[in-house]
Short mmCIF file of the C-alpha atoms (twelve columns), coordinates in Angstrom:
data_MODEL
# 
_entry.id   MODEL 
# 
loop_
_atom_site.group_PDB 
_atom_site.id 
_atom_site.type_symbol 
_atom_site.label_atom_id 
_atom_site.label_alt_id 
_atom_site.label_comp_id 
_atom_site.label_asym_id 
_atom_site.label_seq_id 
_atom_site.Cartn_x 
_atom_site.Cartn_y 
_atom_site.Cartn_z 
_atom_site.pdbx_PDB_model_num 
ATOM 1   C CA . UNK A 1   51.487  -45.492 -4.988 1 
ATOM 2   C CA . UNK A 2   49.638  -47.455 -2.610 1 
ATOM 3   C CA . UNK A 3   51.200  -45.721 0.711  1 
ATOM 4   C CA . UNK A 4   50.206  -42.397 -0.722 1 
ATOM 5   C CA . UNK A 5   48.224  -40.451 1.474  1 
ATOM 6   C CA . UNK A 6   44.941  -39.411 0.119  1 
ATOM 7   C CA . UNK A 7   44.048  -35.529 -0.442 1 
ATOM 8   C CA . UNK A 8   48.201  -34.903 -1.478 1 
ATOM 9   C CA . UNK A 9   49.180  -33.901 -4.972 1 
ATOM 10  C CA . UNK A 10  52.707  -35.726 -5.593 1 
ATOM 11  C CA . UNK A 11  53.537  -34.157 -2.430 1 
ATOM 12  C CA . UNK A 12  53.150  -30.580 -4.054 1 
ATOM 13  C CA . UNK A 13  51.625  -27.544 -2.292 1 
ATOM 14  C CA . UNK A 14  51.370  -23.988 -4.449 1 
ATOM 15  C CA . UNK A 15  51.541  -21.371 -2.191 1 
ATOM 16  C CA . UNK A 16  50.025  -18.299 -3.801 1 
ATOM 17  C CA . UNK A 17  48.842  -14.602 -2.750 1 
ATOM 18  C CA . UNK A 18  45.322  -13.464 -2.825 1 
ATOM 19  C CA . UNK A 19  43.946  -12.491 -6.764 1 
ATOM 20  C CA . UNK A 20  43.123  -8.760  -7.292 1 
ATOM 21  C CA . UNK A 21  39.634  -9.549  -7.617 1 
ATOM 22  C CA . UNK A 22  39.920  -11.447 -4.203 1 
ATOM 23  C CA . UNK A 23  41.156  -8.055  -2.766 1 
ATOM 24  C CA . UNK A 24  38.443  -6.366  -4.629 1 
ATOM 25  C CA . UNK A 25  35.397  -7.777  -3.466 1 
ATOM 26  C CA . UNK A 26  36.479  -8.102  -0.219 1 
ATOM 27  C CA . UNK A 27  37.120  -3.999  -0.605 1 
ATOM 28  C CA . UNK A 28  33.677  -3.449  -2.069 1 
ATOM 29  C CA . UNK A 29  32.149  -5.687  0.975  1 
ATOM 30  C CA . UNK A 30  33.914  -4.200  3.574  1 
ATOM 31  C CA . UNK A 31  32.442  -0.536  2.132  1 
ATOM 32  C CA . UNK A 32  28.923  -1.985  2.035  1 
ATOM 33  C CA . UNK A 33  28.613  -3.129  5.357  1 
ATOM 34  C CA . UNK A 34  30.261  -0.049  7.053  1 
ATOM 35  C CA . UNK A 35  28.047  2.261   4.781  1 
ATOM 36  C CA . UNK A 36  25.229  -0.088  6.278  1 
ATOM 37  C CA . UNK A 37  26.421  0.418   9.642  1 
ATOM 38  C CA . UNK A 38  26.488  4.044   9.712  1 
ATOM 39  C CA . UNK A 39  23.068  4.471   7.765  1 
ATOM 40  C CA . UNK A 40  21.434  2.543   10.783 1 
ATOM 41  C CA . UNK A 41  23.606  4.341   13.527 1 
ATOM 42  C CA . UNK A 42  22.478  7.635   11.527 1 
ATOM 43  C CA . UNK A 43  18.779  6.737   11.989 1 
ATOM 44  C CA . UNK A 44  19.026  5.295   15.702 1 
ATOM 45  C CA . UNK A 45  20.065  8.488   16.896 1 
ATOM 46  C CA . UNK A 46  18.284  10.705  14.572 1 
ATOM 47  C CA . UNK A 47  14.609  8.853   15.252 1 
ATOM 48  C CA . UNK A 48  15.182  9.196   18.915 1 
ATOM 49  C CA . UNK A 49  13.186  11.786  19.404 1 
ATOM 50  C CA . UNK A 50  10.354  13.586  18.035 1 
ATOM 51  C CA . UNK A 51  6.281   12.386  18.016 1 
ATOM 52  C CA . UNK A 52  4.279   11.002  15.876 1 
ATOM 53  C CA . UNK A 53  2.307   12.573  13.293 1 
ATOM 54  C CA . UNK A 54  -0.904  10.790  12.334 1 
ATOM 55  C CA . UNK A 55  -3.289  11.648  9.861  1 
ATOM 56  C CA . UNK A 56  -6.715  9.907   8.272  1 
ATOM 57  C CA . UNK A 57  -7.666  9.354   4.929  1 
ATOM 58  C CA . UNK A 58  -10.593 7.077   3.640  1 
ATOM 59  C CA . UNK A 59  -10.514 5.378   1.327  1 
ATOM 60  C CA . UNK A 60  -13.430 3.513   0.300  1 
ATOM 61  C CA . UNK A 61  -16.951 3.551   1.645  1 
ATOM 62  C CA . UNK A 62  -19.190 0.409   0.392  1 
ATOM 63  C CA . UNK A 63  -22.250 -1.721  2.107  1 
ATOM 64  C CA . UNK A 64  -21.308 -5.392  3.089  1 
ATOM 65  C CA . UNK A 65  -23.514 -7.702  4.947  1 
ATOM 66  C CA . UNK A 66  -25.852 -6.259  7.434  1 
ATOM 67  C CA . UNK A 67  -24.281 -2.317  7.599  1 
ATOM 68  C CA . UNK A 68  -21.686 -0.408  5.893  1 
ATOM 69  C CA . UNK A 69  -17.822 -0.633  5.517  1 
ATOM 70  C CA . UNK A 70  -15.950 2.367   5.926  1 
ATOM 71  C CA . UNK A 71  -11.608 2.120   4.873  1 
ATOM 72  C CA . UNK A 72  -9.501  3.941   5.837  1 
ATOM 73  C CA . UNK A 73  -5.342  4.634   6.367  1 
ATOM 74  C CA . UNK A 74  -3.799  6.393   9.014  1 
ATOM 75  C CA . UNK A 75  -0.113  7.867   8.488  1 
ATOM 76  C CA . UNK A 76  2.335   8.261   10.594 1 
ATOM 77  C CA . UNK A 77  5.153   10.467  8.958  1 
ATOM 78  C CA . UNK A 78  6.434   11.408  11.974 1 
ATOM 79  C CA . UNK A 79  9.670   9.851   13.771 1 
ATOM 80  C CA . UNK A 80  8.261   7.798   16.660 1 
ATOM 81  C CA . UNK A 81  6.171   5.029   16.936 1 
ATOM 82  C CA . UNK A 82  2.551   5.304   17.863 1 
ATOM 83  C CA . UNK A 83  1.438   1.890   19.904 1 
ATOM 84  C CA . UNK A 84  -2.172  1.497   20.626 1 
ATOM 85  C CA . UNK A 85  -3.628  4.047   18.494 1 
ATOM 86  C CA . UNK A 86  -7.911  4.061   19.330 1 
ATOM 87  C CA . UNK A 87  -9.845  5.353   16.139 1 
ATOM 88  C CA . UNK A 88  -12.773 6.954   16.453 1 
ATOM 89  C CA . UNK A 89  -15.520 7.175   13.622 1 
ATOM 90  C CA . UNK A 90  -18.671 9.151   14.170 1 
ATOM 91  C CA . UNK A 91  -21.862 9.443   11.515 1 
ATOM 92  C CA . UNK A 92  -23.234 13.459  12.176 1 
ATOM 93  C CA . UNK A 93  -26.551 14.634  11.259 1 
ATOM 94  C CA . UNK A 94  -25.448 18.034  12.497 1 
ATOM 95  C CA . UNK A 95  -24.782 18.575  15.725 1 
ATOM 96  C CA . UNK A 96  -26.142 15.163  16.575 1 
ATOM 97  C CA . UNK A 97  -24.263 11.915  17.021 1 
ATOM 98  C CA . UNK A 98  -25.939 8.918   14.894 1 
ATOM 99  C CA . UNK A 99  -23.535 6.459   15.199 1 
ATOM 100 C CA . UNK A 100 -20.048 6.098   16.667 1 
ATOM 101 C CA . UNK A 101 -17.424 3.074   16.629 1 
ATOM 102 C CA . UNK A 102 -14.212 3.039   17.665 1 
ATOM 103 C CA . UNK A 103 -11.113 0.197   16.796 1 
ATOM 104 C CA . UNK A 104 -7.679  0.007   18.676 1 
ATOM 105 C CA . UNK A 105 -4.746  -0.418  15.922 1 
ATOM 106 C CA . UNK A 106 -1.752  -1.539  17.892 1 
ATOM 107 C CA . UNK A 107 0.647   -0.130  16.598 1 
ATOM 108 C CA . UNK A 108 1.581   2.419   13.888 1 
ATOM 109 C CA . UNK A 109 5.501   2.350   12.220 1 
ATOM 110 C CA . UNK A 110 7.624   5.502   12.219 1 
ATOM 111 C CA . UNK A 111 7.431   6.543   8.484  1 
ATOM 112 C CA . UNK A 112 4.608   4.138   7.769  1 
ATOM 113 C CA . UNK A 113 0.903   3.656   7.397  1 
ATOM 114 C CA . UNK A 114 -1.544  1.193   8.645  1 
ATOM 115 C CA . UNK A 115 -5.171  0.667   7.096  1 
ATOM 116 C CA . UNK A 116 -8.281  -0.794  9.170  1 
ATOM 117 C CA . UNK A 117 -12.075 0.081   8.165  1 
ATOM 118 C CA . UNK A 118 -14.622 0.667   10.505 1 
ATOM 119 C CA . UNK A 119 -18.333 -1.255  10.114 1 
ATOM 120 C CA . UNK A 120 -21.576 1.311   10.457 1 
ATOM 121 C CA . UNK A 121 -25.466 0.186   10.604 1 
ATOM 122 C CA . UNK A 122 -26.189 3.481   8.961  1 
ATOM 123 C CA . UNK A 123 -25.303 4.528   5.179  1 
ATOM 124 C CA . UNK A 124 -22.288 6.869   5.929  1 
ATOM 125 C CA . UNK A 125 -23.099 8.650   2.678  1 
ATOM 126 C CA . UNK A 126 -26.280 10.092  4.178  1 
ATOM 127 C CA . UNK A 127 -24.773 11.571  6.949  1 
ATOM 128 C CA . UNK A 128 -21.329 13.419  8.209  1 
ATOM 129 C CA . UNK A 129 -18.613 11.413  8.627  1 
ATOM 130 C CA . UNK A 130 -15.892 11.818  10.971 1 
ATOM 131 C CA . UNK A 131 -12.590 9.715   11.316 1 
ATOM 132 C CA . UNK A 132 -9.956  10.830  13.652 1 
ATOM 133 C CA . UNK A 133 -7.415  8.952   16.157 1 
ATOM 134 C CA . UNK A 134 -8.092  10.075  19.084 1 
ATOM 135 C CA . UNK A 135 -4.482  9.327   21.112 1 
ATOM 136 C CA . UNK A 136 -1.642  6.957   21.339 1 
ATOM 137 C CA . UNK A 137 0.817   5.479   23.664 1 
ATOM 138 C CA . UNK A 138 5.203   4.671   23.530 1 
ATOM 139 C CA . UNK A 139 5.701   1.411   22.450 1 
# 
């Protein structure tokens, strides 16, 4: 016993095939990741083209300190990325311009939407309020 060499069983290996479920999972794996694979080779090429399509929506107008708070989301469910995306908001009393300001988002995801808010000295609920974005550029 004492010259036995450590890590050996009575000088016994078992030599043994892989167990179904061995062959199973390794089955169900290898579908995953191929399915995985092809869904993102699928949407490389698909996404490669095309614009993007943004569109506003506020959502909430409120007063914070010293002006007015006006959120808002912009969606992009087109298939490109927009990258530097200026936002223009303008408070109308008609024809005439009140109050304008204007944030850059940098970016806005394929598929996605991005929110920001834009801050006003005047009530926005007194006057006309318009939100747009006013361009883009490839990221």
């Amino acid at each position: 016993m004492a010259d036995e060499k450590p890590g050996k069983r009575n000088g016994r290996t078992v030599a043994r095939g892989a167990h179904w479920i061995e062959w199973v999972t390794g089955g169900l794996c290898t579908v995953v990741v191929a399915a995985m694979t092809l869904w993102i080779a699928y949407h490389a090429i698909a996404s490669s083209g095309g614009t993007p399509e943004l569109f506003m929506r506020i959502i909430d107008q409120h007063p914070v300190s010293g002006g007015h708070e006006v959120s808002f989301v912009i969606d992009n469910s087109g298939t490109r990325t927009a990258a530097a995306v200026p936002v223009i908001g303008e408070l109308k009393d008609g024809d005439t311009v009140i109050e304008t300001r204007e944030i850059t988002l940098d970016y806005v995801p394929a598929q996605s939407a991005v929110s920001g808010a834009l801050l006003f000295k005047a009530d926005p609920s007194l006057h006309v309020l318009e939100i747009r974005a006013a361009g883009y550029a490839d990221p």
